[in-house]
C-alpha positions in Angstrom: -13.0 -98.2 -70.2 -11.8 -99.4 -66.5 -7.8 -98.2 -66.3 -7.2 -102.1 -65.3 -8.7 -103.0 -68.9 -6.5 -100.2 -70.3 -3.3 -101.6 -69.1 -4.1 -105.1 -69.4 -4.4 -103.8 -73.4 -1.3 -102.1 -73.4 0.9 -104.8 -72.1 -1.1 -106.9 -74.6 -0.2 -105.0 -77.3 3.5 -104.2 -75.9 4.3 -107.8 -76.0 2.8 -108.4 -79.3 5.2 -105.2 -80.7 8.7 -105.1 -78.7 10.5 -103.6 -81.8 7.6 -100.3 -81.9 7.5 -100.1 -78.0 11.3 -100.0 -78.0 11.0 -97.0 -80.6 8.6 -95.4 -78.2 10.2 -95.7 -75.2 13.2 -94.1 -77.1 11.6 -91.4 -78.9 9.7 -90.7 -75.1 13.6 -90.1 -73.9 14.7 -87.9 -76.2 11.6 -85.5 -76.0 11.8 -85.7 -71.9 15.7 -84.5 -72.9 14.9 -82.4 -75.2 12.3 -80.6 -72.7 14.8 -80.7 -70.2 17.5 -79.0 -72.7 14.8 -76.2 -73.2 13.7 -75.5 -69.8 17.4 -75.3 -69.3 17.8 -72.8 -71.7 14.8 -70.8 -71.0 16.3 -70.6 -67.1 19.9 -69.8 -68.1 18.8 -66.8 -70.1 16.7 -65.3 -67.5 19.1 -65.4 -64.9 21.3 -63.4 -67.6 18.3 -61.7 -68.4 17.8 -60.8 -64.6 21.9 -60.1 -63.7 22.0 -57.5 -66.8 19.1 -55.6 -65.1 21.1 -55.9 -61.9 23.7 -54.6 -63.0 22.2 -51.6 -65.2 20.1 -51.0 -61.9 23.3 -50.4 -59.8 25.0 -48.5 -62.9 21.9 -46.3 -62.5 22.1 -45.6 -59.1 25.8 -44.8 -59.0 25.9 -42.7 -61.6 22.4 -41.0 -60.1 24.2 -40.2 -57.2 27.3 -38.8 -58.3 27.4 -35.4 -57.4 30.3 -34.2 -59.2 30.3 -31.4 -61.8 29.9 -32.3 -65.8 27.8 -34.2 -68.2 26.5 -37.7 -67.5 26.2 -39.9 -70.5 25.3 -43.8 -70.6 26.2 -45.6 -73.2 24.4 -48.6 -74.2 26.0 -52.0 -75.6 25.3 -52.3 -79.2 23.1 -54.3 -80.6 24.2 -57.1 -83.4 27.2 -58.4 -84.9 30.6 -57.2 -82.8 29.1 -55.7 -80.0 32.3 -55.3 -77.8 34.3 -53.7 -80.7 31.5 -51.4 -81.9 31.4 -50.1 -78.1 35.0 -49.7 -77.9 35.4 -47.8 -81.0 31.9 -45.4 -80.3 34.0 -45.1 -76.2 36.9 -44.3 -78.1 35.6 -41.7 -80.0 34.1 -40.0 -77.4 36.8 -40.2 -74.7 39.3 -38.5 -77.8 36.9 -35.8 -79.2 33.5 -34.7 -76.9 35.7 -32.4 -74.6 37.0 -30.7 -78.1 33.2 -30.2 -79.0 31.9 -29.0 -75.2 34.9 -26.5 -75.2 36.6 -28.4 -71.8 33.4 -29.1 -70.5 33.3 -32.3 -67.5 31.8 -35.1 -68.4 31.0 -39.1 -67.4 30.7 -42.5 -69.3 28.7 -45.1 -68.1 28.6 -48.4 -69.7 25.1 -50.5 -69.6 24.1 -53.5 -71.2 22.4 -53.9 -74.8 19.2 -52.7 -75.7 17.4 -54.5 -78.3 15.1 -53.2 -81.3 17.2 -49.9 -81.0 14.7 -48.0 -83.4 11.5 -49.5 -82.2 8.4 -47.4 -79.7 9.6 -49.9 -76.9 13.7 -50.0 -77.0 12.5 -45.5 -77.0 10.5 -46.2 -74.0 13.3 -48.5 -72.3 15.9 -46.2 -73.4 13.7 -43.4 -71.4 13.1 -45.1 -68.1 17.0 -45.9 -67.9 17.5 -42.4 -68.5 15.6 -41.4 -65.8 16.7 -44.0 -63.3 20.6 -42.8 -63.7 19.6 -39.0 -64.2 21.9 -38.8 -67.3 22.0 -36.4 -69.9 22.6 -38.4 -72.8 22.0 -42.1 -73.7 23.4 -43.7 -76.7 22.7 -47.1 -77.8 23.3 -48.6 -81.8 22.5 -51.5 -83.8 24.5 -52.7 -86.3 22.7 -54.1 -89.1 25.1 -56.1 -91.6 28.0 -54.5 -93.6 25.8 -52.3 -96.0 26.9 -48.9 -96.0 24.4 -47.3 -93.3 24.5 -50.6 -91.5 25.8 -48.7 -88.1 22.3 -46.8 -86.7 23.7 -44.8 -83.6 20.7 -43.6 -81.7 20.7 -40.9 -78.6 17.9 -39.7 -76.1 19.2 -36.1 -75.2 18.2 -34.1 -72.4 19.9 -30.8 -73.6 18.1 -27.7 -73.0 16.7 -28.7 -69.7 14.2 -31.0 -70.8 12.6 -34.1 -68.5 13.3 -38.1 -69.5 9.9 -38.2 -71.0 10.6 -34.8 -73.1 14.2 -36.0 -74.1 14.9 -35.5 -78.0 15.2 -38.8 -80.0 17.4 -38.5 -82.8 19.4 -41.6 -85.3 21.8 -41.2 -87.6 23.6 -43.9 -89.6 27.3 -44.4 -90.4 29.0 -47.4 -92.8 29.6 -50.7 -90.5 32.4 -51.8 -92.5 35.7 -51.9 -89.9 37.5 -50.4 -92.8 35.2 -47.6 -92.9 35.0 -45.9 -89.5 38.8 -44.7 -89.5 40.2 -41.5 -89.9 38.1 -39.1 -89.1 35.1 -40.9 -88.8 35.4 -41.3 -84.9 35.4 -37.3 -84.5 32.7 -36.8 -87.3 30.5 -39.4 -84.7 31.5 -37.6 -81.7 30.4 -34.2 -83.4 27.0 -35.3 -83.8 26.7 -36.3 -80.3 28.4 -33.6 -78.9 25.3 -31.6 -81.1 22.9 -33.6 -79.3 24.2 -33.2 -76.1 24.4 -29.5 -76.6 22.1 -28.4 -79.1 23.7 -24.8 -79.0 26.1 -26.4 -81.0 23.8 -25.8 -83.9 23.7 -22.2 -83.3 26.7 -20.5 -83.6 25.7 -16.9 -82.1 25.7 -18.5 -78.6 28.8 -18.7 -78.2 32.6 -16.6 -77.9 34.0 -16.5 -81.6 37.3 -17.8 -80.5 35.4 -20.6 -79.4 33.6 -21.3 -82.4 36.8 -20.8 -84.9 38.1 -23.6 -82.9 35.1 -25.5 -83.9 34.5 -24.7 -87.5 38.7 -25.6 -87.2 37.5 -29.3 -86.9 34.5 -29.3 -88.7 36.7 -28.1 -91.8 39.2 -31.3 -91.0 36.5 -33.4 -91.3 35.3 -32.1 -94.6 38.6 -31.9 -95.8 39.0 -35.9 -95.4 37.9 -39.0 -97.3 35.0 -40.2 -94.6 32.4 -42.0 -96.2 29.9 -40.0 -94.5 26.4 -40.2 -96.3 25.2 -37.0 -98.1 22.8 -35.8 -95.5 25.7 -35.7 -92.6 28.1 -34.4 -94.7 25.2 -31.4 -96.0 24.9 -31.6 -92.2 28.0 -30.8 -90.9 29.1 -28.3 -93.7 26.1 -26.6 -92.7 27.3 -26.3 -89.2 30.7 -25.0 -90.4 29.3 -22.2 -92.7 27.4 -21.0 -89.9 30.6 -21.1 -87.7 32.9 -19.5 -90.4 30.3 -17.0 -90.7 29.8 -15.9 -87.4 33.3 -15.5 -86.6 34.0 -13.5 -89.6 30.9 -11.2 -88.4 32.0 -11.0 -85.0 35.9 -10.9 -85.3 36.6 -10.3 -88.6 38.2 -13.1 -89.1 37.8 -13.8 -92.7 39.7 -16.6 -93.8 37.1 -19.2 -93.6 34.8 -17.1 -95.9 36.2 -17.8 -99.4 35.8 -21.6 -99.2 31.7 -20.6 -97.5 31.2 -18.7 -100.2 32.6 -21.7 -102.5 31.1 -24.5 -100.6 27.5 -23.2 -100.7 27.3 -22.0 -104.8 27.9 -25.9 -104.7 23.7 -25.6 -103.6 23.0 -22.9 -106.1 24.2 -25.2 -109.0 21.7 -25.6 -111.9 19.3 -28.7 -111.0 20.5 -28.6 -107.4 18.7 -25.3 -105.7 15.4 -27.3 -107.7 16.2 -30.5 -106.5 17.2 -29.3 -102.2 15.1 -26.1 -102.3 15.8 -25.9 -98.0 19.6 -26.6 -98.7 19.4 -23.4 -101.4 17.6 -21.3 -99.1 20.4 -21.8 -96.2 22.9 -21.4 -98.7 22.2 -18.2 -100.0 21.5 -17.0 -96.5 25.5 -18.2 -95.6 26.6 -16.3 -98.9 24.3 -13.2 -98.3 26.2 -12.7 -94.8 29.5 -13.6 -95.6 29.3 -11.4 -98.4 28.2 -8.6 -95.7 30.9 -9.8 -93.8 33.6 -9.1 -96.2 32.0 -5.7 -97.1 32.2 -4.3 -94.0 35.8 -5.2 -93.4 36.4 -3.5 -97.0 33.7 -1.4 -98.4 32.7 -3.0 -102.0 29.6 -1.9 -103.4 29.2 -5.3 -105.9 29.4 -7.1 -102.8 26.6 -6.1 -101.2 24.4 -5.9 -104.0 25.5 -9.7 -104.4 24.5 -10.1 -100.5 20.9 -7.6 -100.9 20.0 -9.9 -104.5 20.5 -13.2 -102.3 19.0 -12.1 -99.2 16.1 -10.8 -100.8 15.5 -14.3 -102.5 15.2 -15.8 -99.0 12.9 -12.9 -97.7 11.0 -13.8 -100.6 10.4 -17.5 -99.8 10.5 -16.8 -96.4 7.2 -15.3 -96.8 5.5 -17.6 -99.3 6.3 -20.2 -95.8 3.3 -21.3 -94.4 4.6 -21.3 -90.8 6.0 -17.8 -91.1 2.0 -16.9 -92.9 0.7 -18.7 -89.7 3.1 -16.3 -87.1 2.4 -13.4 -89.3 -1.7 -14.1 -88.7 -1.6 -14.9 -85.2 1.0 -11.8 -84.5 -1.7 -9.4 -86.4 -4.8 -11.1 -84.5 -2.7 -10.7 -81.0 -2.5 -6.8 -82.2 -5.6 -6.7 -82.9 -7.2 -7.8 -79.9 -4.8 -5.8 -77.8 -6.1 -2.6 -80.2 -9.7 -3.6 -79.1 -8.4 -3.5 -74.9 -7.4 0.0 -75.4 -10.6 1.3 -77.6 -12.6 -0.1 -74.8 -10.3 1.3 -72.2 -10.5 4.5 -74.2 -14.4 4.7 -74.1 -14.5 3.6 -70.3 -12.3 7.0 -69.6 -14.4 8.7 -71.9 -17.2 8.0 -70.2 -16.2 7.8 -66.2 -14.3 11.1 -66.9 -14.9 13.0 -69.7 -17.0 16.5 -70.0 
């Protein structure tokens, strides 16, 4: 059809139906402003989009040029409902507790935008190339997902232990999201876990001064001493770490006041139906108990005590070896000696032969 015949039919039909073309032309306004309102939109949160990566991209660089002695942490804008009071209270609990955790040690906070999908592949991979832009050592971000009682996930990328951006260890935890919840001690019990991340000798006990680490099972104790809502798994968690600080202090100092409530603490594990139900948490708790007990002996000699100690220790020895990753050390150690046994036969016979009789 010619367009002159097209429009001729149109403004036939327009003047035959004012009331519908008047409906048209009104409906053809509102889409044109609601198109307009969503290109709007659209261009609005790109620029944001575009100024937050700014901004992160000069956080970066500042903080990758620092020079100045200490830890370099970024923290991340939370994700979800509050987001400016869920990063004051996780700054807050940092600034007041990580130097008691890193014994004094330096340390930096930068601040960086939100990063979405906190506990999806790509928030990880985003998380690691803005680790790598500002050099930092750890990187916490969080999502806060309602007011259920692990509603808080706090998330960190940590290069302790000399590891790369790309090798950093990924690690969540979750803590109640009720406002109500994350007072008292539940700042300090955050910044503990953190601080563990950050310097994963923090799980080992033996690597460091025992003053040191008294003052650190000191706190842990406070922690389990209070009402925090923490879930079972941080609390099993932390009173793990505490044991193994009590412990070591009493071996290296003899410092045995923390060793009545280890012993205490960890029978908890060796209740009927529990050491069946945890059979890892058992195994670590008679290992605490075997060398506490060990510990106590050798401040006093007691004979029933270290029978007690030999009767738990042996237990672990026992499942220790039942382990398939200890069977798999225990093959390829004996194949290692083996082949090194066939080297020296062989060297054996060479000598033989280039100088023997």
């Amino acid at each position: 059809m010619p367009v002159t015949d097209w429009l001729t039919s149109a403004e036939t039909w327009s003047a035959a139906h004012l009331q519908e073309t008047r409906l048209l032309a009104a409906l053809g306004v509102v889409l044109a402003g609601l198109a307009t309102l969503w290109l709007l939109v659209l261009l609005v949160r790109l620029s944001i989009r575009v100024l937050r990566a700014l901004q992160d991209a000069g956080t970066a660089g500042a903080l990758k040029r620092d020079k100045s002695p200490g830890y370099r942490i970024v923290l991340m804008t939370p994700d979800g409902r509050a987001r400016g009071a869920t990063r004051k209270w996780l700054a807050s609990a940092l600034d007041a507790h990580l130097a008691t955790f890193n014994f004094g040690a330096p340390y930096k906070i930068v601040r960086m935008n939100v990063l979405k999908h906190g506990q999806g592949a790509g928030a990880i991979a985003r998380a690691r190339r803005r680790m790598a832009s500002a050099d930092a050592d750890l990187l916490v971000w969080a999502e806060r997902r309602g007011r259920r009682a692990g509603g808080l996930m706090i998330s960190s990328l940590s290069r302790g232990g000399g590891l790369s951006a790309a090798e950093a260890r990924h690690s969540v935890f979750a803590l109640p999201s009720r406002k109500s919840s994350l007072s008292g001690l539940m700042p300090k019990a955050a910044a503990f876990l953190l601080a563990k991340q950050l310097q994963p000798a923090l799980g080992n006990p033996q690597s460091f001064r025992p003053e040191k680490i008294k003052l650190l099972a000191a706190e842990l104790g406070e922690i389990l001493d209070s009402d925090c809502p923490l879930s079972d798994a941080l609390r099993h968690e932390i009173e793990g770490d505490y044991c193994a600080a009590a412990v070591h202090v009493a071996e290296e100092a003899g410092d045995l006041d923390g060793l009545d409530r280890v012993i205490a603490l960890r029978r908890v594990h060796l209740a009927e139906g529990a050491a069946q139900t945890y059979p890892e948490r058992a195994l670590q708790a008679r290992m605490d108990i075997g060398r506490a007990l060990l510990a106590r002996a050798a401040q006093r000699f007691d004979k029933g005590l270290i029978q007690e100690a030999i009767s738990h220790l042996s237990l672990v020895v026992e499942t220790l070896r039942a382990d398939p990753s200890i069977l798999r050390a225990q093959g390829a150690s004996d194949a290692m000696f083996k082949a090194q046994g066939m080297l020296e036969n062989q060297n054996r016979k060479r000598f033989a032969v280039n100088f023997g009789t």
